[in-house]
Structure formats: C-alpha cells, structure tokens
N, C-alpha and C positions, 0 to 999 in steps of 0.2 A: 504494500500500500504506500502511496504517497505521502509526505507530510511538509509542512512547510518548511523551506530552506533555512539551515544554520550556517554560521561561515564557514567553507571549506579552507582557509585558505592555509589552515597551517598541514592541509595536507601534501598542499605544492611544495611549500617549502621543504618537505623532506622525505617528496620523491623524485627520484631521476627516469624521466626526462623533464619531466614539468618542472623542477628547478630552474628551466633552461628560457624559462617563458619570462617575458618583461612581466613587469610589473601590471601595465595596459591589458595585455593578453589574459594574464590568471586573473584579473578581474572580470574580463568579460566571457572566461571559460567558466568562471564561479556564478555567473548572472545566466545562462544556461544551462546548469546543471540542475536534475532531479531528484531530493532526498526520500528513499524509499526505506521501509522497513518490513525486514521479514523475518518470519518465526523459525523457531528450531523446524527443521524436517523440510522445508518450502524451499520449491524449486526455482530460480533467482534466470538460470540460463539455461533451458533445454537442450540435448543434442539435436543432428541433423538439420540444424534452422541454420541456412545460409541469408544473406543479403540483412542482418541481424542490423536496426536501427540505430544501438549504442552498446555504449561498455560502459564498464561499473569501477568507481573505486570502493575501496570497503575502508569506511571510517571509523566503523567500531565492532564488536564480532569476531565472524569466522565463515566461508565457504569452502566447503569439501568440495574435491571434484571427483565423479565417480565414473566409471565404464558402466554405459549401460547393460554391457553383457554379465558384468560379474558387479553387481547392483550394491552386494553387501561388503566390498572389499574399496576403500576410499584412497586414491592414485594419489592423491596431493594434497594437500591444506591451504586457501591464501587465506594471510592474515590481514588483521587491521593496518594502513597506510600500503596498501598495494593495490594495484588493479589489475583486473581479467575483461578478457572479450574484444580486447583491440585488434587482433586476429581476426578472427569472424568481420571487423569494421572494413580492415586495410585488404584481406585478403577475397573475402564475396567469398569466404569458405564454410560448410558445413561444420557445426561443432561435434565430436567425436564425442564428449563427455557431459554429463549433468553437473550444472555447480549449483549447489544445495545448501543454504544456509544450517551452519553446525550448532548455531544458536540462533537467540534473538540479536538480528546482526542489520547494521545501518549502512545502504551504498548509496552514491551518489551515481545516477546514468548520466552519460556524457553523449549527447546526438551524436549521429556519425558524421554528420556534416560541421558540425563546429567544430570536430575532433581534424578534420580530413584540412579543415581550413586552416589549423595550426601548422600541420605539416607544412604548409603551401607557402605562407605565412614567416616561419622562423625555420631558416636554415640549421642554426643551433638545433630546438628542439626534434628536426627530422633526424639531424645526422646521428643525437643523441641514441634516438628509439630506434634507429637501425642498427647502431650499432652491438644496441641490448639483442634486439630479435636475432640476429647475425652471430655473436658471440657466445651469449649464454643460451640461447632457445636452440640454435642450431637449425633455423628454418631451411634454409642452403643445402643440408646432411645430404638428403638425396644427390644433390649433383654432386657433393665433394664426394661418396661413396661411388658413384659412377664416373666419374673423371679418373678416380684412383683405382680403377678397377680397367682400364685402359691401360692403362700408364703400368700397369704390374705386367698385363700381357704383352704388352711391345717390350718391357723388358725382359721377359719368359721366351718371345718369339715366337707365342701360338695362343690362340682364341676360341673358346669353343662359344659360336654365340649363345647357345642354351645356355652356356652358364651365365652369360651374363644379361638373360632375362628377366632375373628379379630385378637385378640394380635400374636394369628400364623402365620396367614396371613402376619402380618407386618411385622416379623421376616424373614420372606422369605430364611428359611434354605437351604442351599447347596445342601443338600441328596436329597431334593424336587423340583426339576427345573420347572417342570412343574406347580407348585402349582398353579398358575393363568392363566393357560390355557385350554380351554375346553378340551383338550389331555387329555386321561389319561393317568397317570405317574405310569405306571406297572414296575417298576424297582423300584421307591419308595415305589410302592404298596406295591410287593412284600417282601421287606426288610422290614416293618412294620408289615405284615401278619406272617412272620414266628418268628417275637417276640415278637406275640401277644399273647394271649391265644385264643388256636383253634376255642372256640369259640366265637369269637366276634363277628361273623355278626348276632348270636340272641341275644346277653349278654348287658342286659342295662343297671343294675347296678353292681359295683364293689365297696368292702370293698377291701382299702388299708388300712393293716395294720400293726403293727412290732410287734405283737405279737397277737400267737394265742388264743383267749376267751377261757376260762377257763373252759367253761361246753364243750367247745369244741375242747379241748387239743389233742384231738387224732381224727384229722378229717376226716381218714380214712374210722374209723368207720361209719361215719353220710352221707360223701360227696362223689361226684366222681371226682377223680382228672382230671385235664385237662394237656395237653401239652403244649407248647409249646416250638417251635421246634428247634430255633436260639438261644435262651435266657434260662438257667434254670432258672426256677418260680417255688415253690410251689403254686398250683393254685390248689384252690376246687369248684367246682361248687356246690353251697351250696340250690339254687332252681332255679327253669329252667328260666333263663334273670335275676342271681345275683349268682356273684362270687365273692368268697375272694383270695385275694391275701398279699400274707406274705410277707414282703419287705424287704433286704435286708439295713443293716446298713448304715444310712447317709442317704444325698436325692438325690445322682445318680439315684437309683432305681426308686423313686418316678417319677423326674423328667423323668426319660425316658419312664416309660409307657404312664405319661400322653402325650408326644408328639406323641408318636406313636400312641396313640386313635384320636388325632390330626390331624395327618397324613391320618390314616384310614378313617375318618369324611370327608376330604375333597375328596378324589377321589372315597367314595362311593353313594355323591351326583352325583359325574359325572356317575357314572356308570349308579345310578336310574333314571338319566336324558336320557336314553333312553331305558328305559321302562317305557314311559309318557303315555298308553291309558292302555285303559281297556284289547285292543286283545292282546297285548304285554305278559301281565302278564297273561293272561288266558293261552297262548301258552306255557308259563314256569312252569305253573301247570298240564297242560295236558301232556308236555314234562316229568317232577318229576314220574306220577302215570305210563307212558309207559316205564320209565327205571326200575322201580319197577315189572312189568310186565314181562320184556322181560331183566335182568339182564347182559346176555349175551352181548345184543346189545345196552348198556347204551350207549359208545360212540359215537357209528354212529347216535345214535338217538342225542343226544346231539350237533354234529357238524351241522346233516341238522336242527336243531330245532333254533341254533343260528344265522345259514344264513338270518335264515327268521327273524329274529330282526334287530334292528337299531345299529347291529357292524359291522365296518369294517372287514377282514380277519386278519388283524393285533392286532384289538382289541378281536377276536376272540381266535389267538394264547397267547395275552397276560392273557386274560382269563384262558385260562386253564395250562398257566404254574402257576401260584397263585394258583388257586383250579384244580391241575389234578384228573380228576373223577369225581368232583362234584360240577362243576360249576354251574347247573340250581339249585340245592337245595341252592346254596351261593346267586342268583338272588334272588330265592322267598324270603329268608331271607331281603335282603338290603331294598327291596321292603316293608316290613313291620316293619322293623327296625328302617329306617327313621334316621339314626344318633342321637338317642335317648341314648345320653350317660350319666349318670349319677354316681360321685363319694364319698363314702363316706370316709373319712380318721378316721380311730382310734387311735391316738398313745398314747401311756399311758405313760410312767415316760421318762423321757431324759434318762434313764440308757437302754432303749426297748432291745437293742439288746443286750445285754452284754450275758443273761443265753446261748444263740443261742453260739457266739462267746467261751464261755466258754466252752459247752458243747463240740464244733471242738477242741479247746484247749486239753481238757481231754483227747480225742482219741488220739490227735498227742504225748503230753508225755506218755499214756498207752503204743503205738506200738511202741515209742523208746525205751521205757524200754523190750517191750519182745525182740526188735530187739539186745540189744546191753548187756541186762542183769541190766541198771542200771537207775534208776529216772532221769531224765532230770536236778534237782539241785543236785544231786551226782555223775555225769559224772565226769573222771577223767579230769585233764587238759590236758593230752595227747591225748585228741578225742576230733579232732578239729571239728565242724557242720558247714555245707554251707548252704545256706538258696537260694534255687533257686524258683522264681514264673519265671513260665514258660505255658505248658503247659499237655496234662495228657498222651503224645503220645513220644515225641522226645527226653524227656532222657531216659525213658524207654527203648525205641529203638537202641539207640546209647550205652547201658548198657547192654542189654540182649543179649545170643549168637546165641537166633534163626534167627536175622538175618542173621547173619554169616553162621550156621549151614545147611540154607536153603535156600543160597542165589541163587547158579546156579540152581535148581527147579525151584526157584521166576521166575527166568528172563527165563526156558522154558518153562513155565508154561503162560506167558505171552507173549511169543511168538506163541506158540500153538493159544491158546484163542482168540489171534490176539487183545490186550487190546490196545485202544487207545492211553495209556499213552506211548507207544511205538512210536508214532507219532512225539513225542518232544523229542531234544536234549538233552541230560541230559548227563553235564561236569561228573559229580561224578555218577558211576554206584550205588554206594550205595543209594543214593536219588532214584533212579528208583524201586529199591528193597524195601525200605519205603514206596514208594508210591505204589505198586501193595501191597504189603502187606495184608490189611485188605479188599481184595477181593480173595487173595492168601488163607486166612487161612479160609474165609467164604465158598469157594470153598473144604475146605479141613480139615472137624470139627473135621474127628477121627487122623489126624497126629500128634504123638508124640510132645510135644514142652516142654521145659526148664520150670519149675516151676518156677515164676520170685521169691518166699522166696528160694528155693532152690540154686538162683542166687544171694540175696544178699538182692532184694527188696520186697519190701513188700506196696500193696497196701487199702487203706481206700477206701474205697465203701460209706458209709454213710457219708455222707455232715452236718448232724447237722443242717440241713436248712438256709446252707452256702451256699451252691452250690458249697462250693472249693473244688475238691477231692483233695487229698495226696498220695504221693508218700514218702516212705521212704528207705534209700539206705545206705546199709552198706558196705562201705569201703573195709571192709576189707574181705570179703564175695565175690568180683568180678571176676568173672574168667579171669583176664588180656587178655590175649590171646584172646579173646573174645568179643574184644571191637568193639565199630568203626574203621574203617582200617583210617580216617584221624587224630585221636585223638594216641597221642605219647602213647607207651607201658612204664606204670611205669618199674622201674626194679626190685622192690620187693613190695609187700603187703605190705599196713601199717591201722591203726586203724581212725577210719572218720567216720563220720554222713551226709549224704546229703539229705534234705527237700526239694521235688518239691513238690509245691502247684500250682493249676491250677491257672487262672487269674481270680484275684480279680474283681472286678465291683467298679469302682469310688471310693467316698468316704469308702467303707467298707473293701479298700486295709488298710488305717491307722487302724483302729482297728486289723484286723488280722497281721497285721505286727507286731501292738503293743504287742501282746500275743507272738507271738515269740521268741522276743527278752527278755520278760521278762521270759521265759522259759528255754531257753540255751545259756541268755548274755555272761556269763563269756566266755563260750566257742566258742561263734563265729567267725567264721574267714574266713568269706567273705559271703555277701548277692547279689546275683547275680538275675536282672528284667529282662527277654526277652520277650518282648514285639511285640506286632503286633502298628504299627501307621498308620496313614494317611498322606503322604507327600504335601510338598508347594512345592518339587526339586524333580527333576529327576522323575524315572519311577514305577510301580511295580515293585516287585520282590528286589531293592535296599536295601541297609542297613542305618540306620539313629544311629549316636553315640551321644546323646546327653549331651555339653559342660554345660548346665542348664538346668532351667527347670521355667515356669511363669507359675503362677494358671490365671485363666482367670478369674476368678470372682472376685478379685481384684489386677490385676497384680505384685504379690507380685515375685522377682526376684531371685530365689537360686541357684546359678555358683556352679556347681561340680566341684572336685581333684579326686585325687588320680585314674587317670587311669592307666591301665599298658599302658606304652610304647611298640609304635607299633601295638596295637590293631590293626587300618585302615588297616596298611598292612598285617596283614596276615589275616584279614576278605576279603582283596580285593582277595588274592590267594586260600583260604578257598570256596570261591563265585566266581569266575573267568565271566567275562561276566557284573558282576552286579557294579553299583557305590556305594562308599561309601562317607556316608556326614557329617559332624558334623559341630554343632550347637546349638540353645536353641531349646527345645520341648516347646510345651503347652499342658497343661493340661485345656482341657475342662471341663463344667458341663454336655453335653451329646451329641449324636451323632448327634441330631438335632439342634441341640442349637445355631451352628454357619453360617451364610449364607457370599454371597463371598465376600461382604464389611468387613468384620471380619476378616477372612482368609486372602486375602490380607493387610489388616492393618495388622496384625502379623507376613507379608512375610516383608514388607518394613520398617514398622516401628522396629520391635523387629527383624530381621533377622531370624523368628526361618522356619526351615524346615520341620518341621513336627508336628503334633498333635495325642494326645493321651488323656486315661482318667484316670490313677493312680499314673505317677509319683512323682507328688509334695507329696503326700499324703505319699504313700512309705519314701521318698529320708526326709521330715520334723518328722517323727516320726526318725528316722535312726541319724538326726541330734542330735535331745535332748536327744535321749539313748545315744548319744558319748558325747555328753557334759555333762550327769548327771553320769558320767561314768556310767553305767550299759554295753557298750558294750566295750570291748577294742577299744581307740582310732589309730590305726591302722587297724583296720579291713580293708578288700578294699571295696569297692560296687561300683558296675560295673551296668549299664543300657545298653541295646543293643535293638533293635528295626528292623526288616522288612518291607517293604513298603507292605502293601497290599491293599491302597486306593489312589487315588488322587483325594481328596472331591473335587478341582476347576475342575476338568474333569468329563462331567458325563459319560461318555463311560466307567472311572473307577473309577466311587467311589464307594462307599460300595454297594449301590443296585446293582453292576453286583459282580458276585463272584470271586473268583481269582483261575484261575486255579492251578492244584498243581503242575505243571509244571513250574509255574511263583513262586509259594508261597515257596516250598519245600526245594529247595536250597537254599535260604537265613535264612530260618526259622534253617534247620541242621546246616547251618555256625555257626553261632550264637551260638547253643549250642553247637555246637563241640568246637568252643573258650573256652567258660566259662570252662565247663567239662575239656577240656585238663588243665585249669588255677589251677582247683583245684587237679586231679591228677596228676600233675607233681611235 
C-alpha cells in the first residue's frame, strides 16, 4: 500500500550510485518517488513481468528473493538502504525470482522513466551503475564465458561446436530471438546460411586458417572452391565433409564463422526434429530421386512432398526461401549431418596475415603509380589523397557519367518493365536511377557505356585474399559536368588521389588502414568511413554521426574532433524524410556476439546509438599515425554511418534485409557529403 512520502534523502547519500547525483537531481528523484508499505509474507516484485514500470529502494525492513521453483528455499536477502529491480527497468527483462517482503518493510518505487532520465542526465551516475552491474552483478558473464571459450580452443587447435552450444545458448544473441524456442528462427537461419559456406549442411570438418599450407599455395589447382554468398570467404572444399577456410586478419573473422556454425547447429536440430521416423526421411529420399527424374517438375514435386511432413505452411515457405530449389536434398543432408561440426585452427606466426595485406598493398601503390605516373612515396605534395572505405558501388556511381548519360532510359526503361522499385517514393530521382541500374545494364549488355579508366577511375578486381576491392580515382581525370547532380560542380580541374576500398571486416580494418597510411602519409588529406551500423535510435534508413567510439571488449572510450560544421544539417536536406543522430558508436566483436541485455546497457549506460564493427580499429591506428607524425596533424576524418538494422527489433534486424528503397538514400547522402567535402 501506498502512504505519504517521508524524506528519502538520507538514502542517496549513502548509496552508490545515487551519491553521484547533484544535489538538483536527488531532489527531484525524491519528488517522484512512491512510499509503499508491505507486510511480512507480501509479494513487492513478481517473477516473469518484463517491461516492469519501476524499482524499489528498501528504506527500512527486509526482501527475500526466492526461485519460484524451489519457493521455500530464499536465494538472497536485500537489506534496508539498497535497491532491486533496476534490471527489469534498464534491461525490458523478465524477472526470474519473487522479492517478498521478510517483514513489515518500507520501499520507495522509483518510475522507470525518471530513473532512465538520470542515466541520460548524469554521466557520473550512469558510469557509476554500470560499472556496479559490470563488476559485481557480472551481467557481461555470458559473453566473457563464451569469448573465453574461443580463445581456449584456438589455443587447443580444435573445436567441437556441440561443445560449445551451451556457452551460445547462454549468450542468447539478438540476431537469434528465437534461439530457445521450438520455432524455427528462419530469418536467423537465413542470415547464417548465406555466410556460410554453401556447403554446410554436409561439411563436418573445417580448417580455419590464416595462411594457406605450403604444398598447397595454389589451391585452385587441388580444390573446388565454395561460395559463399553474404560474406567473401576464400573457401576450398579440400575432401567431400572438410573444408579450408583462409581467414581474414584479427579474430572478427574467426569469431564470426564460428557463431554462425552456432547458429546453424541450433535450428538444424529443430528442423531434424521433424523428420523423427523412418517414413519421414524415406519420403525425402524418394522425393530427391523423383526431382532427379522429372527435373522439370522439381518444384511441384517438392511442395506436395513437404505437405506430407511435419511442416507447417509457414515453415514450409521458410524453407524454401533459405534453400530455393533445393530444399529436400538440404533435408537429406541435416538428417545425416547431425550437427556434427568439427574445427581445426592452424595459425602459424602472429605476423599470418601481413604477406596477404602486403600483397593488396602492392597493387594499391602499383595502380596509383600507373594512374597518376608516380610511386606512392614520390607523389608530389601538391596531390592531395582521400582515403574513402566505403563501398564498391556509390562513388563509383556518383563519379561516372553513365548515370547521367542514361538517366531518362533508366527511368523509361523502368517504367516500361513496370520494376517495383517504382513502387516507393524516392525524394532524389537520382537514387531511383542507382537503384534500377544494375538491372538496367543486365537488361542491356551491348549499350555503349563510359570506360570508368577513360573517366578517371580505375578498378582492382583481385583482392589478395582481402576481400577488399579498390577503387582508385583521379582527380583530375573527372568529367565535372558529369557528376552527381546533388554534389557542387568544382569550377576548375585540379590534381587529387581518391582511395575507395570496400569494407573492411572487424579487426582487419586496423591492418589495412595501417598500410595506407604508411603508403601516402605525407600526402593525406582526409580519410573518410561510411559505414552501414545497427541502430539503438530511431529507424532504418537514418543516418548515425558518431561523437566517439567504445571497443566492446574492453570499453576503452575514444571522443572524436574535428568535424566539419554543419554536417547534421545538410545530411538532414541531402536525406530529406530521414533522422539524423549523433552520438558514441560501439564497436562490436561480431554480429552475434551481442544479445538485448548488452545493447540496452550500451543504450542507457554509455548513451551510444548505434553499433558497428570497424571503427575503433580504423579511428586508433589514424590516432598514432597523427601522433607519431606520419600523417599531417590536420588531416580531417570524418565517420558517417546509415541505419540499416535495428538489432532490439526483430522485424528489422539484420536477418530481414533492407530494402533499397529504405537503404539507398541515406547510403548516397553520405557519400555525396564526403565526395562534395573533398571536391570542393
């Protein structure tokens, strides 16, 4: 029961984190608080009640906390001057336990909204309470248990994923909502299948390794390469159920296959959990040999063949959006696969990746040298280089003249055709004309188009077993006239280098950054990230400018300068419709990695808006080359970021895709910024 308020306030003063509040603040925390009293035996916080409206201090008294499974046996005690239920506030989580007044005991509720506004409010009092929940609570445990449980097996040099499906499990990642539901979670499926290698549903063992064996330097020759479809992997299928895989510098890479075999493991039990008898699977092998037969009519045979199994219509559709065409041979697979994953890691010198990195290196100065006539450390100082990681489509685009050149065809060529994309409002026509594009020119392989060397740029096709392509762009080579129609017309030609390199992956953005910069330091004059993130604010399609940047793995804190003034606003008229936010990012260790107790500690506690996976790595090499001078200490670098997930929403987080209607326009904003920033 409620009763009229007394002063709390000698309760602030002598507990941590409320110490930490002005004077202002605990007065007007104490002018919202509700004094309630309740009896010996009276239940104060129920379990299973998520989205819980406040939390309790206890001012005099006693609550027990109990397991409702083992009702008579009492987990914990809080005493008088402590409080419970700020969990349930910060995190939208279910409570596991009954807190139960042990006597007649006086708490004060605290709204979750005046609590949530402190945080927002007093950097003190947030960093305080994170650092309680973080240190003494141990909310983190599950990913420190599963990062350390990596980290034992690379050192062992073998993996058996079953074993480390508990430690997944506990983690209870974001992308995976359904992880612990007999559902299967085809939208996670999905998004793990396509960056996996193609074939995983026969593939048992896997060599992760950072450099290719020596008798099998060229493994072309010996292996068949494998896809995969989301994710560039060199991936060789080296005997039928054992593949190698090349990994990518640092252990993002690492780290994200193995979760994604993780991921795959657990909703392929679901799947084989209904095909439990013998007719089941005999029906899916007689289904395999009658599409083999009758090639024509795989499909129809395939849809009546699944009715008569134990899928719903829905799991039926989800089915074959994951394997369209060839869902019974992916059955028979799973069926005899058994989640039988095994991994072996080879890594040989801590230096693994350098020849890989070096050999991209080599390219990138060879093709500025033919591009510009001169060695990368002989460039005069009057050729300034931008350094853009972006992507291998939208400066291109926004540089070359055939979209210009063939723009009203674009749009009646897409009209005609009657293309969907037609469908959605699109502020900037130019975005429409981007986005039919690469159905535009597929539709149309003998039309004349602009030589993009004859335009200025010049493309690297060979990755070095980066995966980064390169874009290289000469200045002064640009047909002005012929730009993007939202990017300002210089007024005369001038001499410039600009480096678009596709995105990085995690940890192996800092090595290829590092080659960069020790390649055309002197000359640098501005490095520019455009990124895609995953937002904590607002919607898809938004832009996120991020104020810092915290590694997640040990929240190490790095506050960015030197923006240009005004960004926000002419990103907001550039993108008309979309919000713009600024804030700290995080840098993740991978797309799995974080589940929604994480994500909201990072919304509340550290205020940041959004998450990502390169740019601490980028933004701390970029630091030490400007302190060891190697780059001029003026340089600008600029980060810009798209929304194109909302990992707390599963209707939009990375497992549904983004369409390019939502995606396109904020993606072009972005670079039309940067691009205008440097030719102007």
């Amino acid at each position: 029961m409620s009763t009229p308020r007394e002063d709390p306030g000698p309760l602030f003063e002598r507990t941590i984190p409320f110490r930490f509040l002005s004077r202002t603040a605990r007065q007007g925390l104490a002018e919202n608080m509700h004094r309630r009293v309740y009896v010996q035996g009276e239940t104060v916080l129920p379990h299973g009640i998520s989205l819980y409206p406040e939390f309790f201090f206890v001012q005099s008294g006693s609550v027990g906390v109990y397991n409702p499974r083992l009702p008579e046996l009492r987990s914990n005690i809080i005493l008088a001057g402590s409080y419970f239920g700020e969990r349930g506030v910060l995190f939208n989580e279910a409570y596991a336990f009954d807190f139960i007044a042990e006597e007649q005991t006086v708490c004060y509720a605290v709204p979750a909204k005046i609590f949530l506004g402190l945080l927002h409010s007093s950097r003190a009092f947030a960093q305080s309470l994170g650092s309680i929940l973080q240190d003494k609570q141990g909310i983190f445990a599950e990913f420190s248990n599963f990062s350390a449980e990596i980290m034992r097996a690379v050192k062992r040099g073998f993996l058996d994923v079953r074993g480390l499906l508990r430690h997944y499990r506990e983690l209870e990642p974001a992308l995976h909502p359904l992880l612990n539901s007999h559902e299967i979670d085809f939208g996670a499926l999905l998004y793990a299948v396509r960056r996996l290698p193609e074939n995983v549903s026969r593939n048992h063992t896997y060599l992760l390794t950072d450099d290719l064996p020596t008798e099998f330097s060229e493994p072309e020759l010996f292996f068949t390469a494998i896809e995969s479809k989301a994710r560039r992997r060199d991936i060789w299928e080296m005997l039928p159920g054992k593949s190698m895989v090349l990994l990518r510098s640092g252990m993002s890479d690492m780290v994200d296959i193995i979760t994604l075999l993780c991921l795959y493991a657990v909703e392929a039990v679901k799947i084989r959990s209904r095909l439990h008898d013998p007719l089941s699977i005999r029906l899916v092998e007689e289904g395999k040999m009658q599409q083999q037969r009758q090639p024509e009519k795989a499909e129809d045979i395939e849809t009546s063949l699944l009715r008569n199994l134990d899928f719903s219509s829905s799991e039926i559709e989800g089915l074959k959006s994951v394997w369209p065409g060839a869902v019974l041979s992916r059955l028979s697979e799973i069926v005899r696969h058994r989640e039988s994953i095994n991994i072996d890691f080879r890594r040989h010198v801590t230096t693994f990746h350098r020849h890989r990195s070096q050999a991209w290196t080599h390219q990138v100065a060879d093709s500025a040298k033919r591009l510009l006539g001169y060695e990368p450390a002989d460039l005069p100082g009057d050729i300034p280089v931008y350094i853009i990681s972006s992507n291998d489509h939208s400066v291109a685009n926004c540089l070359n003249p055939d979209p210009r050149r063939y723009r009203e065809q674009i749009l009646q060529w897409g009209k005609e055709f009657g293309h969907p994309y037609l469908e959605f409002s699109w502020e900037n026509t130019e975005d429409l004309v981007y986005a039919l594009g690469p159905d535009f020119w597929t539709a149309h392989p003998k039309l004349e188009r602009c030589s993009e060397q004859d335009c200025g740029l010049l493309r690297l096709s060979d990755t070095a077993s980066t995966g980064i392509q390169v874009q290289l762009v000469n200045i002064a080579a640009l047909k002005l006239n012929a730009l993007d129609m939202s990017i300002p017309r210089p007024q005369a030609s001038r001499n410039g280098l600009i480096i678009n390199i596709d995105y990085a992956f995690g940890e192996q953005a800092e090595d290829i950054i590092r080659n960069l910069i020790l390649l055309f330091g002197r000359n640098l004059a501005g490095i520019n990230v455009l990124g895609k993130a995953g937002a904590l604010v607002g919607r898809r399609g938004d832009i996120l400018i991020p104020d810092a940047f915290i590694e997640q793995t040990s929240d190490r804190f790095y506050p960015l300068s030197g923006a240009r003034p005004g960004v926000a606003d002419r990103l907001a008229k550039l993108a008309p419709g979309r919000e713009v936010h600024t804030g700290p990012i995080l840098t993740v260790a991978g797309t799995l990695m974080q589940n929604r107790r994480m994500l909201h500690f990072y919304r509340h506690i550290w205020s940041c808006i959004g998450l990502e996976m390169e740019g601490t790595f980028y933004y701390r090499q970029l630091l030490e080359a400007r302190e060891l001078g190697v780059i001029p200490g003026e340089v600008p670098i600029r980060f810009l970021y798209y929304v194109s997930d909302l990992p707390l929403e599963h209707r939009d987080s990375l497992s549904t895709r983004l369409h390019p209607a939502a995606g396109i326009p904020p993606l072009y904003a972005i670079t039309r910024e940067i691009l205008s920033s440097i030719l102007s």
